[in-house]
DRENROGU-346522 format. One record per residue (C-alpha): residue in one letter; x, y, z. Coordinates in pm, whole numbers. Layout:
REM DRENROGU-346522
{"A"; {X; Y; Z}},
...
This chain:
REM DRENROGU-346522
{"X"; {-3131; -5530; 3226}},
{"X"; {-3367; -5681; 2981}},
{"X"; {-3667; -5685; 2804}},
{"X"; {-3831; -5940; 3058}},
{"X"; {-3627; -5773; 3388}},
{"X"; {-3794; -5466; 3280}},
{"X"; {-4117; -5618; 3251}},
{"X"; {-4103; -5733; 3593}},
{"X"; {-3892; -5465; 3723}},
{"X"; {-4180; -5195; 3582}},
{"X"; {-4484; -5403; 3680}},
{"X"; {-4344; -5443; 4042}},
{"X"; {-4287; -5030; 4054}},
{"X"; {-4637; -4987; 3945}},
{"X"; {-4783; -5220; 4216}},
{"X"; {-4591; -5022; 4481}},
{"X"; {-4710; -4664; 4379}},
{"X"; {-5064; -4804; 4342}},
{"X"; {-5057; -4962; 4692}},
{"X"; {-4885; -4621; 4799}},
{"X"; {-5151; -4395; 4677}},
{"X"; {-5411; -4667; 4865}},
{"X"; {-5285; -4658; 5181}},
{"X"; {-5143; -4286; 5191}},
{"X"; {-5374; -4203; 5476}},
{"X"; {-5246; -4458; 5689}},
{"X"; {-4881; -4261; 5673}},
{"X"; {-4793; -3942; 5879}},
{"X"; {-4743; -3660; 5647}},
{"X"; {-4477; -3550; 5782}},
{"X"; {-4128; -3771; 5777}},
{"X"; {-3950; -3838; 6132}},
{"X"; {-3601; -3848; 6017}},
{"X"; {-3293; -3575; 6078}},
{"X"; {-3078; -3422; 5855}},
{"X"; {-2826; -3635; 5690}},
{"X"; {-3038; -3992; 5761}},
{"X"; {-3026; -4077; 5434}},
{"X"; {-2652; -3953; 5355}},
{"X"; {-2538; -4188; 5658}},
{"X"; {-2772; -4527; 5556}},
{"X"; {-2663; -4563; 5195}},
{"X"; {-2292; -4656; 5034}},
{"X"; {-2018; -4332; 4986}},
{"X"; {-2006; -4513; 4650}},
{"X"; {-2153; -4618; 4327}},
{"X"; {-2211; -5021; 4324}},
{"X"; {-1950; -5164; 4072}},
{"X"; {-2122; -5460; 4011}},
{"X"; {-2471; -5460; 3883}},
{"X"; {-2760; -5489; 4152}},
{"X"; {-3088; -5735; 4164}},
{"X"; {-3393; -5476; 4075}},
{"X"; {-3590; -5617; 4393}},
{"X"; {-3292; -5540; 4642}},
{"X"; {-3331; -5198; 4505}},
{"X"; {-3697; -5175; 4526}},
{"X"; {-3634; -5295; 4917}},
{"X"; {-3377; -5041; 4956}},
{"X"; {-3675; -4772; 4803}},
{"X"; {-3888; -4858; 5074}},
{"X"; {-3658; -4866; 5365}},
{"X"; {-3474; -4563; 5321}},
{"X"; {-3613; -4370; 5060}},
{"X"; {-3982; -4372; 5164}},
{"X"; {-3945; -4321; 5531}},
{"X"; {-3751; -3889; 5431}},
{"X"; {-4062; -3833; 5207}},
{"X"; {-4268; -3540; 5273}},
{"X"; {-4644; -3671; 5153}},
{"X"; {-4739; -3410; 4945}},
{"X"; {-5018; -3632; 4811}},
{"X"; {-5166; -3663; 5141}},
{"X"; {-5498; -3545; 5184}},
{"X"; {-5351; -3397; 5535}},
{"X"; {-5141; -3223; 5336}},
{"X"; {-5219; -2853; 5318}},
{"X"; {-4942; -2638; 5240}},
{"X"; {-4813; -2423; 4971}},
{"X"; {-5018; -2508; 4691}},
{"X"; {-5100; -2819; 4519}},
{"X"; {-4861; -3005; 4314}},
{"X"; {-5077; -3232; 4073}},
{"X"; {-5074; -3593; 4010}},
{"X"; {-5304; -3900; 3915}},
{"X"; {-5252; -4254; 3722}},
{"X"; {-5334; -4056; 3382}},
{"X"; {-5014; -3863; 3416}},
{"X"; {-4840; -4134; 3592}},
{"X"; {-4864; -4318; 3268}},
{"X"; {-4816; -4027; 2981}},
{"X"; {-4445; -3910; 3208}},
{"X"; {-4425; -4343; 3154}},
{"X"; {-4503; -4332; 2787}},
{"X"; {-4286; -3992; 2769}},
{"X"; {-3962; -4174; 2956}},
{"X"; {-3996; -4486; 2734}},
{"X"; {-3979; -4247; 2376}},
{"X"; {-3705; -4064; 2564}},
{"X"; {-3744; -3807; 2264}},
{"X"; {-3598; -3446; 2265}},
{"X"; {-3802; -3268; 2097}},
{"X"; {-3605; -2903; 2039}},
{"X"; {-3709; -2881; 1715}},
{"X"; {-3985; -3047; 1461}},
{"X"; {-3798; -3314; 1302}},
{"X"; {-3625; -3403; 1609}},
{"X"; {-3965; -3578; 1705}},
{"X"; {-4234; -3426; 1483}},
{"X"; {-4511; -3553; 1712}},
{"X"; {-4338; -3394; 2064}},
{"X"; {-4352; -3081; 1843}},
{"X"; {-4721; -3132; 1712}},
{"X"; {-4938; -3246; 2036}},
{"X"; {-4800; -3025; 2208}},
{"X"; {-4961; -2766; 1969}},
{"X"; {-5300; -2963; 2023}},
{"X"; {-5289; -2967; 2365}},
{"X"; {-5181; -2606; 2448}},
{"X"; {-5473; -2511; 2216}},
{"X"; {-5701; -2775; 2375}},
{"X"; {-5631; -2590; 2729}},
{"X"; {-5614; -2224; 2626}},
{"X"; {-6031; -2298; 2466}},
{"X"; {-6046; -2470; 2824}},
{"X"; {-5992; -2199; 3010}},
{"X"; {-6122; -1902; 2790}},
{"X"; {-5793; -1742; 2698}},
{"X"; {-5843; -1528; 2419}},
{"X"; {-5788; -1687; 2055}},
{"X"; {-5510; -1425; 1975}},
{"X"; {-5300; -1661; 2228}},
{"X"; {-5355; -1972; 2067}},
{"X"; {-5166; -2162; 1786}},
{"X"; {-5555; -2161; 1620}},
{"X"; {-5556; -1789; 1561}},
{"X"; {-5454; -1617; 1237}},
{"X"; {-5215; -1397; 1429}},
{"X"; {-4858; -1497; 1560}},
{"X"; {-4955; -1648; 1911}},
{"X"; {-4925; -1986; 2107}},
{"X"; {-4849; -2195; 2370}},
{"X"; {-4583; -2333; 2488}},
{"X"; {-4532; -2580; 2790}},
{"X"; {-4218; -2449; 3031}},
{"X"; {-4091; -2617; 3304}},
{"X"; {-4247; -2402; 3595}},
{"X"; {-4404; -2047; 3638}},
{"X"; {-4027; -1940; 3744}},
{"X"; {-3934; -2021; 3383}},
{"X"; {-4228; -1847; 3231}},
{"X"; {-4150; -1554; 3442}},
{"X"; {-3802; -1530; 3347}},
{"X"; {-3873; -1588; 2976}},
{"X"; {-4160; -1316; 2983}},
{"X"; {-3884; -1080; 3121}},
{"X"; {-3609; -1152; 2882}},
{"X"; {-3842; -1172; 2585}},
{"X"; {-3952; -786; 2696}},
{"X"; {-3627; -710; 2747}},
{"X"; {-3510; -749; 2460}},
{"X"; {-3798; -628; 2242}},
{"X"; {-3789; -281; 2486}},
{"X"; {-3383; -237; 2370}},
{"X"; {-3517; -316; 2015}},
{"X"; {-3776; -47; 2022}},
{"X"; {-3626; 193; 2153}},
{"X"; {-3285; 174; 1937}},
{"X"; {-3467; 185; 1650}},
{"X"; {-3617; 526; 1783}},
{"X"; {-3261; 646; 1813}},
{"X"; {-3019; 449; 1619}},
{"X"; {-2754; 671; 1878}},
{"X"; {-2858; 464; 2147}},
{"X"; {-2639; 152; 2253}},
{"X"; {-2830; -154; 2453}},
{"X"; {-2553; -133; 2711}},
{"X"; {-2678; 229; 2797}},
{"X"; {-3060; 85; 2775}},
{"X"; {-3073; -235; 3000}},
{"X"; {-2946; -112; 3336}},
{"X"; {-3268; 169; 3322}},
{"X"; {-3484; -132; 3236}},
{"X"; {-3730; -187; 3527}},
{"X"; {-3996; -463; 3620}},
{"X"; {-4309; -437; 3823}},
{"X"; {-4507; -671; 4061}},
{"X"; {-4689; -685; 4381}},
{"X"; {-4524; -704; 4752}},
{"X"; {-4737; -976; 4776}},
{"X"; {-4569; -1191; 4427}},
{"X"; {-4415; -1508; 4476}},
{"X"; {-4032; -1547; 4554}},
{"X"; {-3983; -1681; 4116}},
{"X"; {-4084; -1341; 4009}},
{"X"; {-3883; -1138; 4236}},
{"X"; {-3561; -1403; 4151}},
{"X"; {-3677; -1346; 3775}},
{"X"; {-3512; -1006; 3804}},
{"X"; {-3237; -1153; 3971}},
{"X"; {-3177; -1412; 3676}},
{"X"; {-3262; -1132; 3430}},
{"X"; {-3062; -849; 3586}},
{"X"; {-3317; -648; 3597}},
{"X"; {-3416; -394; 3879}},
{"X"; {-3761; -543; 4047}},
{"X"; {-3968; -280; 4228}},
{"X"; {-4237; -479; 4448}},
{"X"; {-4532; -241; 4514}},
{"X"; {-4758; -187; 4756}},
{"X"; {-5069; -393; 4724}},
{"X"; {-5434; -265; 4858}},
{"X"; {-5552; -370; 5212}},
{"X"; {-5708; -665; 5028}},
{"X"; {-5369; -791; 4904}},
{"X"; {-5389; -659; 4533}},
{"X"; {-5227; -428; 4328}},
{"X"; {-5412; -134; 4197}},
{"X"; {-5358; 58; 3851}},
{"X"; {-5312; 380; 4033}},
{"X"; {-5042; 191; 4212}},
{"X"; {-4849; 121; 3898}},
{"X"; {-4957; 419; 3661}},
{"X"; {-4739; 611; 3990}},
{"X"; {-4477; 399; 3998}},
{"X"; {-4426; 410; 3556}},
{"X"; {-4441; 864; 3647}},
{"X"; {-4161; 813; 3930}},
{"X"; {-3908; 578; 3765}},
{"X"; {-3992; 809; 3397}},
{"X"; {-3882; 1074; 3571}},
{"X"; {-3580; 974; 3720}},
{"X"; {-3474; 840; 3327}},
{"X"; {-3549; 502; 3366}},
{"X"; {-3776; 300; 3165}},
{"X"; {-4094; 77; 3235}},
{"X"; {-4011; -226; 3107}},
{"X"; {-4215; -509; 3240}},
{"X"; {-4491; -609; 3486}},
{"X"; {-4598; -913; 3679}},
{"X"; {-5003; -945; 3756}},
{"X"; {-5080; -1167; 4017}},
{"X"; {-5426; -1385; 3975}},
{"X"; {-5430; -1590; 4279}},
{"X"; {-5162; -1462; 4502}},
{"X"; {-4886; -1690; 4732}},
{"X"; {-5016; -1567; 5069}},
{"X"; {-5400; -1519; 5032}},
{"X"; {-5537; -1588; 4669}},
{"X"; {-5578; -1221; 4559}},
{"X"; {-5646; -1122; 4203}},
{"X"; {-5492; -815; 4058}},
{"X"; {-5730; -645; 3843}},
{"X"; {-5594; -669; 3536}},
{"X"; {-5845; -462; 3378}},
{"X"; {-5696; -187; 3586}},
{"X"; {-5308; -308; 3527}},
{"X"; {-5393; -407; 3094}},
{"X"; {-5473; -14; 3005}},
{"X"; {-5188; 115; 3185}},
{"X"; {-4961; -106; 3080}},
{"X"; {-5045; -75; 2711}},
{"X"; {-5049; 315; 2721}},
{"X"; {-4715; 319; 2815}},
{"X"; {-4552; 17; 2553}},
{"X"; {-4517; -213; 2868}},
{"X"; {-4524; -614; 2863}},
{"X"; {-4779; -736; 3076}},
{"X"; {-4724; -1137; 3183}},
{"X"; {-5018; -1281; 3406}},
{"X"; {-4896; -1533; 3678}},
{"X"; {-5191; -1753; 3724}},
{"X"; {-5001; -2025; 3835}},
{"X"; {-5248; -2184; 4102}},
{"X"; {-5572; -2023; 4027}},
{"X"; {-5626; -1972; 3668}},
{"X"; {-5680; -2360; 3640}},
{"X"; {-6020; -2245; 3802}},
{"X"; {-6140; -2046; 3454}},
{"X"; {-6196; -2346; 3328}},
{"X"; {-6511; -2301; 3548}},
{"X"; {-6713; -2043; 3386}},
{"X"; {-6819; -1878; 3702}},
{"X"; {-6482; -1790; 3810}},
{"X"; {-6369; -1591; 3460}},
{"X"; {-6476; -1277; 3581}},
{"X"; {-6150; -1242; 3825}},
{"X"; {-5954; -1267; 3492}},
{"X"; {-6162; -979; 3332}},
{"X"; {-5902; -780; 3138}},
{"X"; {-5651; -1044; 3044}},
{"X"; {-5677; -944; 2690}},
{"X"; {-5453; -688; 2825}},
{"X"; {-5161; -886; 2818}},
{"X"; {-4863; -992; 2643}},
{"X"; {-4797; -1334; 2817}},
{"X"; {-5015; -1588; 3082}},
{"X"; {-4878; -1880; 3236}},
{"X"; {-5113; -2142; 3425}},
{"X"; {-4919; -2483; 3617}},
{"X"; {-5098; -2760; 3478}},
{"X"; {-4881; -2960; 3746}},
{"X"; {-5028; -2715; 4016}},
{"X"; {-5410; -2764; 4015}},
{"X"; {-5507; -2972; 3746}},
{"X"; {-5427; -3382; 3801}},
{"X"; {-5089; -3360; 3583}},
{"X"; {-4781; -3441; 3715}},
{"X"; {-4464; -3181; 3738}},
{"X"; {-4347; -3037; 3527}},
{"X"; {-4620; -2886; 3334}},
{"X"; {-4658; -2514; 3309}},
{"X"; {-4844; -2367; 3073}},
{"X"; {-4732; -2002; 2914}},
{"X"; {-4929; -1800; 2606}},
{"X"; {-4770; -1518; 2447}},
{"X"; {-4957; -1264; 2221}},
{"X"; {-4668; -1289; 1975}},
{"X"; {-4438; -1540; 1967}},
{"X"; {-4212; -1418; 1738}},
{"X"; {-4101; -1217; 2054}},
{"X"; {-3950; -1519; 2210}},
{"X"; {-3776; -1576; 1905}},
{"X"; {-3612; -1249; 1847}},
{"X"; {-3529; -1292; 2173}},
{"X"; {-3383; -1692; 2176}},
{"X"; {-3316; -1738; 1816}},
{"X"; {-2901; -1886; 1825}},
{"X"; {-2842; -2099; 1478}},
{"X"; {-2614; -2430; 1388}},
{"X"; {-2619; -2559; 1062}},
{"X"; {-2705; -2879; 1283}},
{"X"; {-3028; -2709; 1421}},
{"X"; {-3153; -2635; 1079}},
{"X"; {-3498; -2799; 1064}},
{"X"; {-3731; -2884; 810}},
{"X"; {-3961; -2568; 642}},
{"X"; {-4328; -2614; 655}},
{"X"; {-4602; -2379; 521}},
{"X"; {-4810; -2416; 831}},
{"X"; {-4837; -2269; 1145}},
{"X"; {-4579; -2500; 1350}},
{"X"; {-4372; -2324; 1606}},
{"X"; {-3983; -2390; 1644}},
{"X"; {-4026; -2462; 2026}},
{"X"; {-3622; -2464; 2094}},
{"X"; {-3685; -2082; 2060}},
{"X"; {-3988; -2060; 2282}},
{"X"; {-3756; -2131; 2604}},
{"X"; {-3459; -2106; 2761}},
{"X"; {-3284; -2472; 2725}},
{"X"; {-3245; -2633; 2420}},
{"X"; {-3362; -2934; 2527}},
{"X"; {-3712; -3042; 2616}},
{"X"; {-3927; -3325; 2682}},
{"X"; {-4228; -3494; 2537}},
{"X"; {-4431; -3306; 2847}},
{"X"; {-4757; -3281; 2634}},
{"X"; {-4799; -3611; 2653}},
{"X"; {-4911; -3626; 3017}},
{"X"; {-5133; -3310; 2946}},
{"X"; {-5259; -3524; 2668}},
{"X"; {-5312; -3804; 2875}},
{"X"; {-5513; -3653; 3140}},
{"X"; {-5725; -3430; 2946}},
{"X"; {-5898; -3764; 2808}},
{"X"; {-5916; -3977; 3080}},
{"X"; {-6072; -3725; 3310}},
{"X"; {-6219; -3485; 3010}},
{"X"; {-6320; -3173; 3041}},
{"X"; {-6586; -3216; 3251}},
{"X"; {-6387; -3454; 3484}},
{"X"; {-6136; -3181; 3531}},
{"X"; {-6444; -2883; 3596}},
{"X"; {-6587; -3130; 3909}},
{"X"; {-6225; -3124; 4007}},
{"X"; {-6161; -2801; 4109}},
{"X"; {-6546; -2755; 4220}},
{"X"; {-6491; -3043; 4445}},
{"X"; {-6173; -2884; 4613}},
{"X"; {-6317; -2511; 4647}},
{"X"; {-6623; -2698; 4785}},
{"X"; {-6395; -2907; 5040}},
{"X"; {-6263; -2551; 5110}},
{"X"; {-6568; -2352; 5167}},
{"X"; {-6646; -2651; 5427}},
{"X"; {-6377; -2632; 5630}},
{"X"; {-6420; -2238; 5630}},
{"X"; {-6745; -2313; 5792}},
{"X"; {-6556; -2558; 6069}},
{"X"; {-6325; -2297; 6150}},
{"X"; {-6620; -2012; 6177}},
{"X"; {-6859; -2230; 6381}},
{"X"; {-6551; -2203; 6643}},
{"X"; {-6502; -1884; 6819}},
{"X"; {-6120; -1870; 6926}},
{"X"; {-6063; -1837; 6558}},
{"X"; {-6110; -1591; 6258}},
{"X"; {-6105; -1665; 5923}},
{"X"; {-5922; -1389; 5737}},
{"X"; {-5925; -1292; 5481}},
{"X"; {-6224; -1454; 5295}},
{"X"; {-6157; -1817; 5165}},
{"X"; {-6027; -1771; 4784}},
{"X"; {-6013; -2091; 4568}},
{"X"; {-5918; -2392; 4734}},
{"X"; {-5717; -2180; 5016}},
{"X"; {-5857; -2064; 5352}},
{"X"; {-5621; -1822; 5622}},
{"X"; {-5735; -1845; 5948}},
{"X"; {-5590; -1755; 6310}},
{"X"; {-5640; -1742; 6658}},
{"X"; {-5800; -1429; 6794}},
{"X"; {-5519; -1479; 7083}},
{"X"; {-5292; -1334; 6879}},
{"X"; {-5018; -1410; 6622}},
{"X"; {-4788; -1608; 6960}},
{"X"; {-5068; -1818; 6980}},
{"X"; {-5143; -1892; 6645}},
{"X"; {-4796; -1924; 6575}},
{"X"; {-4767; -2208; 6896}},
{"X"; {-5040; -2412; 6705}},
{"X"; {-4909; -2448; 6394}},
{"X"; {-4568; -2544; 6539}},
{"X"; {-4711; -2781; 6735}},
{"X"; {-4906; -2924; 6481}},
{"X"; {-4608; -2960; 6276}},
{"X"; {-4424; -3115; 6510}},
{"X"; {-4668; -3397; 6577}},
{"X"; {-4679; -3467; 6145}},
{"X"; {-5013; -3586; 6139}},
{"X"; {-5152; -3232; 5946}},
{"X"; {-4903; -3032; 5740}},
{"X"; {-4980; -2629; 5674}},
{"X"; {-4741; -2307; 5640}},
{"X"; {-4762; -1944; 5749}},
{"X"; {-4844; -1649; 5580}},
{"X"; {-4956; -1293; 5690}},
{"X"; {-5235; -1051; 5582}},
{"X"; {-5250; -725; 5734}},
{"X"; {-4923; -784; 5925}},
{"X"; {-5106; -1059; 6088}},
{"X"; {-4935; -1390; 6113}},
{"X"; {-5207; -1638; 5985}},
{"X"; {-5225; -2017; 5907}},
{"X"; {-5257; -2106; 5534}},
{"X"; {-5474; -2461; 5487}},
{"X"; {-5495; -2550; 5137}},
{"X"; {-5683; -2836; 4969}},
{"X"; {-5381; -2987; 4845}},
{"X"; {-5408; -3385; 4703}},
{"X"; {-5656; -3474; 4439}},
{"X"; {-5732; -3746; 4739}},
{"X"; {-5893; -3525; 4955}},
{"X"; {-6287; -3586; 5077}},
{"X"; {-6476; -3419; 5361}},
{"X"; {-6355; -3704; 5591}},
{"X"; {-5995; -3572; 5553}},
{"X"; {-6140; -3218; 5604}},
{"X"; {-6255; -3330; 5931}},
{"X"; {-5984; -3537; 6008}},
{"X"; {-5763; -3242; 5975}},
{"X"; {-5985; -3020; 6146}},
{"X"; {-5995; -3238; 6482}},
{"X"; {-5617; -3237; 6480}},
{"X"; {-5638; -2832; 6478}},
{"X"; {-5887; -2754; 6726}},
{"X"; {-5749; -3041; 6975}},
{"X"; {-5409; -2874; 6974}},
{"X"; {-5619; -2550; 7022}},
{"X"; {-5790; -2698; 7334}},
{"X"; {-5417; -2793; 7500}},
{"X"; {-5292; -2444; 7404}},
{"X"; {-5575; -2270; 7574}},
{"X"; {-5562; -2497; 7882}},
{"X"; {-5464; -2347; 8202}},
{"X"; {-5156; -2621; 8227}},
{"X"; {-5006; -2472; 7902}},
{"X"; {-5102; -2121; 7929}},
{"X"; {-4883; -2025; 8256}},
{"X"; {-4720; -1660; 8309}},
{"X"; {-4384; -1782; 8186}},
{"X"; {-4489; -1866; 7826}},
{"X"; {-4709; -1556; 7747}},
{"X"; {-4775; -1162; 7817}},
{"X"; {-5058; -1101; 8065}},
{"X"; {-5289; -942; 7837}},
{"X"; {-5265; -1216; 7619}},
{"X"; {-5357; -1464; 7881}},
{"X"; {-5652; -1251; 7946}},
{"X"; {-5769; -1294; 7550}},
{"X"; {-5693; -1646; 7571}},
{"X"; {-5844; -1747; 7907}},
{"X"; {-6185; -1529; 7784}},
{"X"; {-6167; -1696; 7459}},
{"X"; {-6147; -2064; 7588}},
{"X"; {-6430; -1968; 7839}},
{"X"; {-6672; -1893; 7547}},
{"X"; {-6600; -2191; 7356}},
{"X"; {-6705; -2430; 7645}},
């Protein structure tokens, strides 16, 4: 391909996401295709001869596009948001045409350098505390990783190894093969599946503690848990805080976790990967009171925030940790000395390898500003507190626990059959897209204000869908003996009567 095929071949890509993003509403969210559809439509093997760009553009729409799961839909409400928006669109374009690896300075001096200026840019954003920042006069940073699964994993190893450190040079005797398998790790029951896999990955016993009725972990909780494991010789090693939990949005209170954690030597890493994008609102820094406390924070920029994937943020207090804990030299790594603060990234992470990701970040942060980005998330927590009120205003459902962020759990008072009937029915019929979660061993509906697309129209678009499938499920036609317990068509059948 040339210069003038790419030309064309680019300007005709752009055209189609544009007219994509335009008329996403018009698509179900939901693809209608079975397993293996696309493995059966396309060739066992690789074309030998070169193909026409436009036949392969055709091809994109007629069997690619048809298996895609919108996730840019503003009926899409699952999980948690994945970010996107033209800015990014263009700095992953501008980041693909370099084609730069930037593992080390001179590799690509400027990969090395924005991303500096833009990790400092978002840390003042958000209020993280100067000590993280390459700005400070101390030895911490930013860094961008891949996803909050990396961050976790590199928080872990980076404690790790500065715990076997420590601890063998309070007793040369000791050998690290006798330390790491009494190394444990610490989180909620109510963490995400990356941190528990972290200790997987990092081999690395992962106790999962029981959170508070409200879904958070307390300091008592953990002070206990450092006692029991102390006592049994094994060694507190590293903890996982949760700001903005999976399941239900809850926010560990890290000024409960931070002073427990530094009493007994123990790396704290804060996984804000949805909600701490929300501190760049002022009014919402008070759920990350105490984050001075820890050792590392990690934030997806590709999560909340209009950047694309992959984009995670991480700050470490020190990040000569990482490198103690990373550093492998070539002679073909060496890299150029400077006499100012500029980090060598390729120890930062766990590839060697990395992208020119800050451009995107870079991208965005001017076109939309900071500003821009603040209305953002207000918006979407808005959106959120309205549909809250839909759900309320209707009495065959409860709203619980209280909306968090841009995520609202709500159920059937029928019971967790019920409210489990809806939402499969609902997926089945693709037009509204949510998952499951529980909260007080309740199964509950999770609807999350997902695409950056999303206006109180789609709110109520979504909401119709809902409480029509609510209306067939508490008809008499659907509701028969065979389907559910007595006592739960008495709930249901009293329930529907009020609502009329």
């Amino acid at each position: 391909m040339d210069a003038q095929q790419f030309r064309e071949f680019g300007k005709a890509a752009i055209d189609m996401i544009a007219d994509y993003v335009e008329n996403i509403r018009d698509i179900d969210v939901l693809p209608s295709v079975e397993p293996g559809y696309l493995l059966d439509s396309l060739p066992e093997d690789a074309p030998e001869q070169p193909e026409d760009w436009k036949d392969i553009l055709k091809d994109f729409n007629q069997a690619v596009v048809p298996g895609i799961t919108h996730w840019h839909s503003p009926r899409f409400h699952a999980f948690y948001p994945t970010g996107t928006s033209y800015a990014s669109i263009v700095g992953n374009l501008l980041s693909d045409g370099l084609s730069v690896i930037g593992f080390s300075w001179l590799a690509s001096p400027a990969c090395t350098e924005l991303e500096v200026v833009t990790m400092n840019w978002l840390g003042k954003l958000l209020g993280i505390p100067e000590e993280f920042l390459h700005c400070s006069s101390g030895p911490g940073g930013g860094v961008i990783q891949g996803s909050a699964s990396e961050a976790t994993l590199v928080g872990l190893l980076a404690a790790k190894e500065k715990t076997v450190r420590k601890l063998m040079k309070i007793d040369p005797s000791l050998d690290e093969d006798e330390i790491k398998p009494k190394l444990v790790a610490y989180t909620s029951d109510q963490c995400n599946s990356s941190v528990e896999k972290a200790g997987l990955l990092g081999s690395m016993k992962m106790r999962l503690l029981k959170a508070d009725a409200d879904g958070r972990l307390r300091g008592e909780t953990l002070k206990n848990a450092f006692e029991e494991d102390k006592a049994q010789g094994l060694i507190p090693c590293y903890v996982i805080a949760n700001v903005g939990t999976t399941g239900t949005c809850a926010f560990d209170p890290l000024y409960e976790l931070g002073p427990v954690c530094n009493e007994a030597d123990v790396w704290l890493h804060v996984d804000a990967a949805y909600a701490g994008a929300a501190f760049m609102c002022p009014e919402y820094r008070h759920l990350m009171k105490g984050i001075e406390y820890s050792d590392s924070i990690d934030v997806n920029a590709h999560k909340w925030m209009p950047v694309s994937f992959d984009c995670s943020a991480m700050w470490v207090k020190d990040g000569y940790d990482l490198v103690k804990a990373f550093d492998v030299q070539r002679i073909y790594l060496d890299d150029v000395k400077t006499e100012t603060k500029i980090p060598d990234y390729r120890h930062w992470q766990i590839p060697l390898g990395r992208r020119f990701r800050a451009l995107k970040l870079w991208t965005v942060m001017r076109i939309y500003g900071a500003e821009g980005l603040r209305k953002h998330i207000r918006d979407q927590i808005s959106l959120a507190q309205y549909f809250a009120k839909l759900v309320r205003a209707d009495e065959r459902f409860l709203v619980e626990p209280e909306q968090s962020m841009g995520l609202v759990c709500f159920r059937l008072k029928g019971g967790d059959k019920i409210t489990k009937q809806l939402l499969e029915n609902l997926t089945e019929k693709k037009k509204v897209f949510m998952v499951a979660g529980t909260y007080r061993e309740r199964y509950m509906i999770r609807f999350v204000v997902c695409s950056r697309l999303t206006k109180k129209e789609d709110i109520d678009f979504s909401w119709k869908h809902i409480k029509d499938e609510a209306d067939i499920l508490c008809s008499d036609k659907i509701h028969t003996k065979a389907q559910i317990p007595a006592i739960d068509q008495i709930i249901v059948r009293d329930i529907c009567e009020k609502s009329k």
